[in-house]
C-alpha positions as CSV (number, residue, x, y, z in Angstrom):
1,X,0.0,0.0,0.0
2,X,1.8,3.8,-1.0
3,X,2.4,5.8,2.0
4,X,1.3,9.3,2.2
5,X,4.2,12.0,3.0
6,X,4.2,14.5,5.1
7,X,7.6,17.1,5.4
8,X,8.4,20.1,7.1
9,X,5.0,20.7,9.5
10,X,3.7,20.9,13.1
11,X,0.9,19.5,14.8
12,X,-0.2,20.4,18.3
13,X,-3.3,19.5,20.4
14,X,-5.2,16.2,21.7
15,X,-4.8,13.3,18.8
16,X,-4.3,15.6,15.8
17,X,-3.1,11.7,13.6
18,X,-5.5,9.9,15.2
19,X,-5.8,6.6,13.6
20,X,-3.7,7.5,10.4
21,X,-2.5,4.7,8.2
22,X,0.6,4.5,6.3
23,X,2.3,7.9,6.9
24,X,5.8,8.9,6.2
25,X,6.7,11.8,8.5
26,X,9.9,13.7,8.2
27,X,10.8,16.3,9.8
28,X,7.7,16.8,11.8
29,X,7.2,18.0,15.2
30,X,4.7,17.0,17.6
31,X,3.9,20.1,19.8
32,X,2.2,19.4,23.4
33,X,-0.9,17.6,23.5
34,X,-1.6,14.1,23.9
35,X,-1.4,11.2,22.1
36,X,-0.5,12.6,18.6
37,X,-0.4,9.5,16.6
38,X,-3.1,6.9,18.5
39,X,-4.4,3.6,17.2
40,X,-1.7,4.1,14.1
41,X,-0.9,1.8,11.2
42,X,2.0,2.0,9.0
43,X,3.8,4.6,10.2
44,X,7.5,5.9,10.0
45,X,9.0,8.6,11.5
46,X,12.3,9.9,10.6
47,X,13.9,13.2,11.9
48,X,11.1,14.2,13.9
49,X,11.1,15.7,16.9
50,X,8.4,15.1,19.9
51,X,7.8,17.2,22.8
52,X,3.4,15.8,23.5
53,X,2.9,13.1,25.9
54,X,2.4,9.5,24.8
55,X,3.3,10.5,20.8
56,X,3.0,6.7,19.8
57,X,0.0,4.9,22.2
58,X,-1.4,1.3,20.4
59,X,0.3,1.6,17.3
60,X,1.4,-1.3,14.9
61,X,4.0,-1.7,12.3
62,X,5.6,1.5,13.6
63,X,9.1,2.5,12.6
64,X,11.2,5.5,14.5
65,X,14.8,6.4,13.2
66,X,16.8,9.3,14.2
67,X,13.9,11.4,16.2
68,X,14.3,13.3,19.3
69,X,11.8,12.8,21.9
70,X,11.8,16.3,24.6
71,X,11.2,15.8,28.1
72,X,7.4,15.9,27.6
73,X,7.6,13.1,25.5
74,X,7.0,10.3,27.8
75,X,6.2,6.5,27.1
């Protein structure tokens, strides 16, 4: 299945990629809020930076390189 891209972009806020399939995120920052990507399939995350609590919560086939994860970024 493709994977839609998303580059260069914030998101902020309770769930804003809730229950996304098959993303590509580069260079993307999670602002505070909760739970940004929830119930997730497909999705890789390279370069990204996360500062919202619980960024990845019940996800499957999920794939992190090179990200930075803030102090607010727990579990």
């Amino acid at each position: 299945m493709k994977k839609e891209y998303i580059s260069n972009a914030s998101y902020g806020g309770e769930r804003p990629l809730f229950a996304s399939r098959n993303l590509r995120l580069r260079n993307v920052t999670i602002l505070p809020g909760e739970s940004a990507l929830k119930e997730c399939f497909g999705i890789e995350a390279v370069q990204c930076e996360f500062t919202g609590k619980y960024p990845f919560w019940h996800n499957e086939d999920l794939l992190v390189r090179n990200c930075i994860f803030r102090e607010g970024a727990r579990a």
